[in-house]
C-alpha positions as CSV (number, residue, x, y, z in Angstrom):
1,X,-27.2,-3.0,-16.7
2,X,-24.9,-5.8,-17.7
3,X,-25.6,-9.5,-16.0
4,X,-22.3,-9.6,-14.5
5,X,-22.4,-6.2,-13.2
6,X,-26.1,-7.0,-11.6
7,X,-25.0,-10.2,-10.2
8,X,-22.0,-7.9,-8.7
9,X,-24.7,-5.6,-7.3
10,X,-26.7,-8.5,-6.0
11,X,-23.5,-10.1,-4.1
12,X,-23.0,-6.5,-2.3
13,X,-27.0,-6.4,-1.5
14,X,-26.3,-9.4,0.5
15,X,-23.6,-8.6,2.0
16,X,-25.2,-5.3,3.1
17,X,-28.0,-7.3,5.0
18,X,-25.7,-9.3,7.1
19,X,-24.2,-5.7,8.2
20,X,-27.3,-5.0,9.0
21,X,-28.7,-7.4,11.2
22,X,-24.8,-6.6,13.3
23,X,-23.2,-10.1,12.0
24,X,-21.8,-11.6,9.1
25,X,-21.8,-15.1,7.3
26,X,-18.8,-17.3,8.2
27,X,-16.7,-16.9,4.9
28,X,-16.9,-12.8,5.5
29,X,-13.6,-11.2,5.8
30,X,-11.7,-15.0,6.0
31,X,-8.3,-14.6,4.5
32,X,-8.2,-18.0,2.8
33,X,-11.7,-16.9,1.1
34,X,-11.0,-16.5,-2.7
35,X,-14.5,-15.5,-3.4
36,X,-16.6,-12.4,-3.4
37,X,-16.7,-11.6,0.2
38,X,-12.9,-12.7,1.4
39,X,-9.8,-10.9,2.0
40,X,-7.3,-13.0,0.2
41,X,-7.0,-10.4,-2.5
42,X,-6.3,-7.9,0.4
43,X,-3.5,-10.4,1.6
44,X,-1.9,-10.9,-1.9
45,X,-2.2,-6.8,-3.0
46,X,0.0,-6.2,0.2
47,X,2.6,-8.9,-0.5
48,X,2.8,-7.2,-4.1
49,X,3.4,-3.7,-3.0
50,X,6.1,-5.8,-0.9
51,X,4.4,-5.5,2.7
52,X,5.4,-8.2,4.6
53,X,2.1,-9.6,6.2
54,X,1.5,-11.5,9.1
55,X,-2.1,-13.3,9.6
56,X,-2.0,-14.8,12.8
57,X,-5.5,-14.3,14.2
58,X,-4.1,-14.5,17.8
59,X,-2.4,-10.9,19.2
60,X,-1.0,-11.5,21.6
61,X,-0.7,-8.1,23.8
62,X,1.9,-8.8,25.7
63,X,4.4,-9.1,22.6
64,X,3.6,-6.4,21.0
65,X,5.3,-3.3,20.7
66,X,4.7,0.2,19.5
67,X,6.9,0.2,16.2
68,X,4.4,-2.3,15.0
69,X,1.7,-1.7,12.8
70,X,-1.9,-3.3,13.0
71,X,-4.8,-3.6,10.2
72,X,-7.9,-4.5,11.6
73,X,-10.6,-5.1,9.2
74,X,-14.3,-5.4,10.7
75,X,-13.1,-6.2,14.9
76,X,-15.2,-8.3,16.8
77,X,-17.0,-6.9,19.9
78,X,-15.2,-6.3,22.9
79,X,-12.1,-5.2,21.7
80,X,-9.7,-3.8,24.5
81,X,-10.0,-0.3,23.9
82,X,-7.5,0.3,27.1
83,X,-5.0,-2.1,26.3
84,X,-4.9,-1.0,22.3
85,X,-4.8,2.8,22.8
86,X,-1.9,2.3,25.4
87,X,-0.2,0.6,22.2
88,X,-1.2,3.7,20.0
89,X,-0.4,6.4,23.0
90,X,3.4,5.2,23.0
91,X,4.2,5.2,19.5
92,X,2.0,2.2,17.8
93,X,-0.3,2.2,14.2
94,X,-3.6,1.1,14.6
95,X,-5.7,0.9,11.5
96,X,-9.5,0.2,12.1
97,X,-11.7,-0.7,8.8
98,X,-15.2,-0.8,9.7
99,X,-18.4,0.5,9.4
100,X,-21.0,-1.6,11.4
101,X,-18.3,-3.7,13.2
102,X,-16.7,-4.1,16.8
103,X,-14.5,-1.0,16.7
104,X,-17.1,2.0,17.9
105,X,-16.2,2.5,21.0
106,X,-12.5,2.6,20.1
107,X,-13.3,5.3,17.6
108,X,-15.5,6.5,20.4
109,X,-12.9,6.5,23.0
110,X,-10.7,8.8,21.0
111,X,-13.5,11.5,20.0
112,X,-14.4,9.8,16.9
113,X,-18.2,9.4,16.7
114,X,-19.5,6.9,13.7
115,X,-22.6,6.9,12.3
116,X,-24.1,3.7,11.3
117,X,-26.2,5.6,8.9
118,X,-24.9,5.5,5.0
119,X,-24.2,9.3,3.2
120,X,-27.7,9.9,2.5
121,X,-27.1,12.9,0.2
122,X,-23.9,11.9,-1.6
123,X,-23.9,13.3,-5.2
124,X,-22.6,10.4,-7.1
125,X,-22.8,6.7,-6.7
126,X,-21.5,3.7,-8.8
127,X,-23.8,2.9,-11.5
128,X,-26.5,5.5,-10.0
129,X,-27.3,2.6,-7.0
130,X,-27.5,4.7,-3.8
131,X,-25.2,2.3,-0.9
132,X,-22.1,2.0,-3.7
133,X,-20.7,6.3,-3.1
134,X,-17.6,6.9,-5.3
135,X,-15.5,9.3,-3.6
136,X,-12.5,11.0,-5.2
137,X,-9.6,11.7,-4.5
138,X,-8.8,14.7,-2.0
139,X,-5.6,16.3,-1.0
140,X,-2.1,14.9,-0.2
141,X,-2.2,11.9,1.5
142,X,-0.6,9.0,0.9
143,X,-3.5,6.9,0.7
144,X,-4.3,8.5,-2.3
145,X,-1.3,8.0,-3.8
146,X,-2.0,7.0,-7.4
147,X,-5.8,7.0,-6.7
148,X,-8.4,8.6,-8.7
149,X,-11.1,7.6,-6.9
150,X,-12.1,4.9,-4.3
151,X,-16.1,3.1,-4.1
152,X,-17.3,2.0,-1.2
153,X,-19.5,-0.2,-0.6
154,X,-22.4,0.6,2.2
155,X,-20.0,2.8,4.2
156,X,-21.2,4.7,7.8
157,X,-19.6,8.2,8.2
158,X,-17.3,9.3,10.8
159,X,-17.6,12.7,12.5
160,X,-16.1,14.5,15.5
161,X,-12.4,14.8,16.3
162,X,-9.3,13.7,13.9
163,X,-8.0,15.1,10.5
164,X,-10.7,13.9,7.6
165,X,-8.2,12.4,5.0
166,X,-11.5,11.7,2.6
167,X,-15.0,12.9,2.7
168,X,-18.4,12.3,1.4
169,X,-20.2,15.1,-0.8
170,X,-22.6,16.7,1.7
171,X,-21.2,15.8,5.4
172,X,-19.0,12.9,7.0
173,X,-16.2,11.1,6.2
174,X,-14.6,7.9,5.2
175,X,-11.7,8.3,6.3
176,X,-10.0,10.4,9.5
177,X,-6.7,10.1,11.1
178,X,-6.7,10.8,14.8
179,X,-3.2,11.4,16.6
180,X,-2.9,9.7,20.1
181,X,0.2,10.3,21.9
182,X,3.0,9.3,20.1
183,X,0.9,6.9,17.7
184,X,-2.4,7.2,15.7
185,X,-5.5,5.7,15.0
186,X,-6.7,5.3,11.3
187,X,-10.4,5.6,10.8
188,X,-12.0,3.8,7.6
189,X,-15.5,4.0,7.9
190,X,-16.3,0.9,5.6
191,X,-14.6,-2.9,5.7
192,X,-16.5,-4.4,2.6
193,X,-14.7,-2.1,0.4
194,X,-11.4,-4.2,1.0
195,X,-13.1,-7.6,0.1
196,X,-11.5,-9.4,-3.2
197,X,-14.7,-8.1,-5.3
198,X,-14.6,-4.7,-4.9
199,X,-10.7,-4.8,-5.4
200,X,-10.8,-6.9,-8.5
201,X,-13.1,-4.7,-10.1
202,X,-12.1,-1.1,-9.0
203,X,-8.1,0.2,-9.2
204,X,-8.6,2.4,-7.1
205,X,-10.0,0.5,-4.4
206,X,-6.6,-2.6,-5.4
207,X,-4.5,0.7,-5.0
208,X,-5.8,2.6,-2.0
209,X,-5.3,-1.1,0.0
210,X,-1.6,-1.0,-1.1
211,X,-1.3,2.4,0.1
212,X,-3.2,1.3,3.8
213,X,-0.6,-1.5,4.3
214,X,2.2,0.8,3.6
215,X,1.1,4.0,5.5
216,X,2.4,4.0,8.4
217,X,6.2,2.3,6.9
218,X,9.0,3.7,8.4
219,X,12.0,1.7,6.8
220,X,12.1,-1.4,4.7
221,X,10.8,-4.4,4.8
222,X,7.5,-2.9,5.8
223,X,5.6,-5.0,7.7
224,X,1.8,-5.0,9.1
225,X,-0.1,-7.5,11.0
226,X,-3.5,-7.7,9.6
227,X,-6.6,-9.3,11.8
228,X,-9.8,-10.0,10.8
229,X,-12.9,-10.4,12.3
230,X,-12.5,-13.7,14.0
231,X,-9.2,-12.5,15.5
232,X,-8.8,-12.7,19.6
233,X,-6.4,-10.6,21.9
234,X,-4.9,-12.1,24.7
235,X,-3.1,-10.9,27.4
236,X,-2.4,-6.8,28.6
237,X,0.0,-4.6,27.5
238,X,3.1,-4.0,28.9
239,X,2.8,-0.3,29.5
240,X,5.7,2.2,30.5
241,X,8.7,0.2,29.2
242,X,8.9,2.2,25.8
243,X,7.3,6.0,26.7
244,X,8.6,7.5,23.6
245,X,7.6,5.2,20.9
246,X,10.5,2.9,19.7
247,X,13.5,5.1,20.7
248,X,14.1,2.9,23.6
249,X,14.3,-0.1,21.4
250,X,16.4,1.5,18.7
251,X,18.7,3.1,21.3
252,X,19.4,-0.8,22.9
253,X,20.1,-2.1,19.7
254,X,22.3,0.6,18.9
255,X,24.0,-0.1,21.9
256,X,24.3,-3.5,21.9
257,X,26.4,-3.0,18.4
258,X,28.5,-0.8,20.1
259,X,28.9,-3.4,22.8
260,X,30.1,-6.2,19.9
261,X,32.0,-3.8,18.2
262,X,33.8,-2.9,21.2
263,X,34.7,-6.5,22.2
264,X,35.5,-7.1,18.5
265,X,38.7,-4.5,19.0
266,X,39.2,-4.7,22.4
267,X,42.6,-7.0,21.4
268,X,43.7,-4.5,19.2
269,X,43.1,-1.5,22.2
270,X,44.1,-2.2,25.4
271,X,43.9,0.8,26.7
272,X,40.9,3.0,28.7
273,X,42.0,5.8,26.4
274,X,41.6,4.0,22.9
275,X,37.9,2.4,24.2
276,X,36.7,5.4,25.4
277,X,37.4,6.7,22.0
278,X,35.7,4.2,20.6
279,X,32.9,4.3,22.3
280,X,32.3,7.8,22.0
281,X,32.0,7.4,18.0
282,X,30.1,4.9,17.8
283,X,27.5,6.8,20.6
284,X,27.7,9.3,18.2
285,X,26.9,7.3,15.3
286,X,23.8,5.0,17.4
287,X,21.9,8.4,18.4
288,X,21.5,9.5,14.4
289,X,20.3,5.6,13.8
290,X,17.9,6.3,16.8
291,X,17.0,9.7,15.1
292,X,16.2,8.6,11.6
293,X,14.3,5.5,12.7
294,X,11.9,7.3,15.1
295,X,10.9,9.7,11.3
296,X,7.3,8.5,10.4
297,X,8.1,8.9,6.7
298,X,6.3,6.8,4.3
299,X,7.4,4.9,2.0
300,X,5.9,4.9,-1.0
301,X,6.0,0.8,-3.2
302,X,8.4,1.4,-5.6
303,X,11.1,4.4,-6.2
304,X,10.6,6.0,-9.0
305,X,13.0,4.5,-11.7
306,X,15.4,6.7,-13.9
307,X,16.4,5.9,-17.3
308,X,18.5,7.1,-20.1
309,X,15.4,7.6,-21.9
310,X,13.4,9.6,-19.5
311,X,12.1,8.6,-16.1
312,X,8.6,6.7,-15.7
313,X,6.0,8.3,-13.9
314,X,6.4,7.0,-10.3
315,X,2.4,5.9,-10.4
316,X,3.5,3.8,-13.4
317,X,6.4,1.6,-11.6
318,X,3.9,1.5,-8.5
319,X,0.9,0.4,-10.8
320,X,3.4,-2.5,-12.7
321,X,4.2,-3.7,-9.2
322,X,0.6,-4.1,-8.3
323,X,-0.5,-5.5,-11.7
324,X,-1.5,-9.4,-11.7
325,X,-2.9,-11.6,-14.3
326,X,-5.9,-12.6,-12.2
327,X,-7.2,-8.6,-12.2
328,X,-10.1,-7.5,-13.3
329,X,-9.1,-4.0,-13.1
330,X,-9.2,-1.3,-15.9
331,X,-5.5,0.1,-16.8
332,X,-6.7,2.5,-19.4
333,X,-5.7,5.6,-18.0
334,X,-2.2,4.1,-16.6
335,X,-1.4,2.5,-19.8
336,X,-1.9,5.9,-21.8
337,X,0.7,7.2,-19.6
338,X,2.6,4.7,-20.6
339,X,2.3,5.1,-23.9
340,X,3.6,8.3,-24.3
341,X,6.9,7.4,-22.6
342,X,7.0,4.2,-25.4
343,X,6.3,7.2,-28.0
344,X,9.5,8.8,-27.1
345,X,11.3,5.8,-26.7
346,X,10.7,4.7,-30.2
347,X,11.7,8.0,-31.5
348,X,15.2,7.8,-30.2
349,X,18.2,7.4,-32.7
350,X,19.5,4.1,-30.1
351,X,15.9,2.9,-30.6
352,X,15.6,2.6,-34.1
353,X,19.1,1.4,-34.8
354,X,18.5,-1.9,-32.7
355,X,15.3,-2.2,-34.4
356,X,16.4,-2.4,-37.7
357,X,19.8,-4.5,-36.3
358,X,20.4,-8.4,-37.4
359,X,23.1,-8.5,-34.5
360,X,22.9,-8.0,-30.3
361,X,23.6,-4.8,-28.9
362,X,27.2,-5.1,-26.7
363,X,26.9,-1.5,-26.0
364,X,23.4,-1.3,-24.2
365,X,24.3,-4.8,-22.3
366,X,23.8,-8.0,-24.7
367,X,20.4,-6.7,-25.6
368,X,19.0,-9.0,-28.5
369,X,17.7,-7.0,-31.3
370,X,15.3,-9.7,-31.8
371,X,13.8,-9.1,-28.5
372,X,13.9,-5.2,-29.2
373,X,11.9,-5.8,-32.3
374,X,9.1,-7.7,-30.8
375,X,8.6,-5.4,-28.4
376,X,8.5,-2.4,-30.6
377,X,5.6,-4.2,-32.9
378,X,3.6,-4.8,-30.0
379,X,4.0,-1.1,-28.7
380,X,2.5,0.0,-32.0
381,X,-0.3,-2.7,-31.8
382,X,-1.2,-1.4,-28.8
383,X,-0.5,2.5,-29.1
384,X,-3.3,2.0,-32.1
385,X,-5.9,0.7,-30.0
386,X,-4.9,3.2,-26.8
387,X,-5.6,6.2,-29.3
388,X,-8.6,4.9,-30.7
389,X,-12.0,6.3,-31.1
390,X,-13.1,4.5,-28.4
391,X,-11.0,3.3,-25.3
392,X,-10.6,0.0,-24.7
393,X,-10.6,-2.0,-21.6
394,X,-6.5,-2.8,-20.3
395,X,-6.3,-6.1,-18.5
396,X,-3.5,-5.9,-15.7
397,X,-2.2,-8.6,-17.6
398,X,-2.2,-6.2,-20.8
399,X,-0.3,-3.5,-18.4
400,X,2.5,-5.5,-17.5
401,X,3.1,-6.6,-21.0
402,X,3.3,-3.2,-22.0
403,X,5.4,-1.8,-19.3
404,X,7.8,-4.9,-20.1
405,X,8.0,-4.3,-23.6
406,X,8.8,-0.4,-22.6
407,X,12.0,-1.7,-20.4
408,X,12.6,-3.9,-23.1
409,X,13.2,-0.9,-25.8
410,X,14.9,1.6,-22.4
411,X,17.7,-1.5,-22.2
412,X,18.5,-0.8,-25.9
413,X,19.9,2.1,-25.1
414,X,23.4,2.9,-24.6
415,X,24.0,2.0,-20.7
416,X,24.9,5.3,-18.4
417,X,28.8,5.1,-18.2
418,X,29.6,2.6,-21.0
419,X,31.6,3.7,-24.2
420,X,30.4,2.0,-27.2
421,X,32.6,-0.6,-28.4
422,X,33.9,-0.7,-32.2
423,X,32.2,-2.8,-34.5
C-alpha cells in the first residue's frame, strides 16, 4: 500500500478512536475546516449541484417551517426529539448522518434501532481494511443517482422500521427512510463518510452528498439548512398552524396574489359581477399552484441537455456540474462515456467541415473554426489514452476540459431552426 493511501488510512484510524470514546476533536465536522476531517467540501459540493445552503449553527424552532429541509451531520446530545418530529409529522425533511452521534433516540423514537456495532461480516472493504465497507449501489433511489458505489468509513447499522434505501452484505443498513406523518426522517448510519477526505478521494461518496442535499427538492432554488455538530436549537415549535405540510402556506400566498391582482383591476371593474369573476379564475388558478407545490418530486442537478448531435447522458451533465479543479476524484468511467458521444460528434459531416475551415461558422452561431479545431486535437489526445491498454486516472479537472471541448464541437453544428446562409 501506497504512502498516501496509508497516511489516508491512518487519518480515518484516528478519527475512528474519537467516535469511539463518544466525542470528537474540535476541528471535526467544522464547516470552515479545509482539512481531512471538515465539511467544507460537503458545503461547496452542494452549492455546485446548485443547493442553496444555509450554515447558521443556531435553529431556531420557532421559525421554522415544514417545507424546509434540514441536514444534520453527527447531532449533539439532547436533541429535541419532540419538537423536531412535530416538524417532520406536518410535512418537514429531516436528514440525520450519524453513526455514534447525538441522534439515537430520534432514530429510536421513530422505530429505528442503531447499532453502534460496525458490519462485522460485510464481504468487501476498501483496500481489504475491515471499518472502510464499500457498498454499491441498490435500486432506484435518488441518492444513487449516478452512484456506483459509496465507502464508508466506520459506519453503525440501522435496523427495525423504515424502507432500507442501502444495505450492507450480511444484515443492517446504511441507509433507511422512515415516513412520519406528512414528512420523513432520513437515516445515514455514518457521518465521517461526508468529511472533505473521503469526498475528495471517492466519486461516489462527492456524488451521493449532491444527491442528499437535493433529495427532498421540491422546486427550484433548492435549498437545505445544514447543522453540524456544534449546532444548538432554541425555542419550540409552533405546532398546529400548518397540519397538512405547506398547503396552508402555498394556499396564503396564492391568495394574497389574488388579493394584488384584484386591487390591480379593481379601476378597470367596478362592478360585484366583474370581481367575482375575477376572483373565481384566479381561485382556480392558486389551488393547481397549491397542488403542484405540495408534489415531493425530486429534482435531479442538472436536466438532461439535448443536442443536434445526440443527447448527453444525464449522469454526464450532472457529473460536469460537480467537477472541480481541487478533486481528487477518478472520472475514468464518466469520461469513457463521454468519449463515445465526442466519437460521434467527430464523425459528423458539420464536424469535419469546421475542422478543416479557415473562416467562422455564421450558421452554427459565430463558432470559430479555430476554437473547433483545438478541441477536436485534444478529443483525440485524450480518446487515445481513454482506450488504452491500461486506464488512466481522469482528474475532475481533465473531465471538465473534455466535456468543454465536446460542447465546443456540438456548437459547430448547424443551430436547430437556422437556415444556413450563402457563402
Amino acid at each position: 500500500m501506497s504512502g498516501r493511501c496509508s497516511a489516508f488510512m491512518a487519518a480515518f484510524a484516528a478519527l475512528a478512536v474519537a467516535h469511539g470514546h463518544g466525542s470528537v476533536l474540535a476541528s471535526d465536522y467544522d464547516f470552515a475546516n479545509k482539512g481531512w476531517n471538515g465539511l467544507s467540501y460537503l458545503i461547496e459540493t452542494a452549492k455546485e449541484a446548485k443547493v442553496e445552503v444555509d450554515t447558521d449553527q443556531v435553529l431556531d424552532l420557532t421559525t421554522l417551517t415544514p417545507d424546509e429541509v434540514l441536514l444534520w451531520v453527527y447531532p449533539p446530545t439532547g436533541l429535541p426529539v419532540e419538537e423536531l418530529l412535530g416538524f417532520v409529522r406536518e410535512g418537514g425533511r429531516l436528514i440525520i448522518a450519524d453513526d455514534v452521534g447525538g441522534g439515537g433516540e430520534l432514530l429510536a423514537a421513530i422505530g429505528v434501532e442503531r447499532s453502534s456495532r460496525a458490519p462485522a461480516r460485510h464481504l468487501t472493504w476498501f483496500g481489504g481494511v475491515n471499518g472502510f465497507p464499500v457498498v454499491d449501489a441498490q435500486g432506484d433511489h435518488f441518492l444513487f443517482f449516478n452512484v456506483d458505489r459509496v465507502i464508508a468509513n466506520h459506519a453503525s447499522t440501522l435496523s427495525g422500521e423504515g424502507t432500507p434505501i442501502a444495505s450492507f452484505d450480511e444484515g443492517g443498513h446504511l441507509a433507511v427512510e422512515r415516513r412520519w406523518g406528512a414528512g420523513a426522517v432520513l437515516a445515514v448510519a455514518d457521518s465521517s463518510m461526508l468529511i472533505n477526505e473521503m469526498l475528495t478521494q471517492f466519486y461516489g461518496n462527492k456524488q451521493f452528498a449532491a444527491n442528499l442535499t437535493r433529495v427532498y427538492c421540491t422546486s427550484e432554488p433548492c435549498r437545505i439548512r445544514i447543522l453540524g455538530t456544534d449546532a444548538v436549537a432554541r425555542g419550540e415549535y409552533r405546532r398546529g398552524q400548518q397540519p397538512t405540510g405547506a398547503m396552508p402556506q402555498t394556499i396564503r400566498r396564492a391568495a394574497s396574489g389574488v388579493n394584488d391582482m384584484l386591487d390591480a383591476t379593481s379601476n378597470a371593474l367596478q362592478t360585484p359581477e366583474g370581481r367575482a369573476v375575477i376572483f373565481g379564475l384566479l381561485s382556480i388558478i392558486a389551488l393547481v399552484i397549491a397542488g403542484r407545490a405540495l408534489s415531493r418530486g425530486r429534482v435531479p442537478p442538472d436536466a438532461p441537455h439535448r443536442a443536434n448531435g445526440g443527447e448527453l447522458p444525464p449522469q454526464v451533465e450532472v457529473a460536469a456540474g460537480l467537477a472541480t479543479v481541487r478533486g481528487e476524484a477518478d472520472f475514468f468511467g464518466l469520461a469513457r462515456t463521454l468519449a463515445d458521444q465526442a466519437t460521434m460528434l467527430l464523425e459528423r459531416p458539420e464536424v469535419i467541415r469546421a475542422i478543416a475551415s479557415e473562416h467562422d461558422l455564421p450558421d452554427a452561431g459565430q463558432v470559430r473554426a479555430s476554437l473547433v479545431r483545438g478541441a477536436a486535437t485534444r478529443i483525440r489526445s485524450d480518446l487515445v489514452a481513454l482506450r488504452g491498454r491500461q486506464a488512466p486516472v481522469v482528474s475532475a479537472e481533465q473531465f471538465s476540459r473534455l466535456y468543454d471541448d465536446v460542447k465546443t464541437l456540438e456548437r459547430a453544428l448547424p443551430t436547430p431552426g437556422r437556415s444556413r446562409q450563402p457563402r
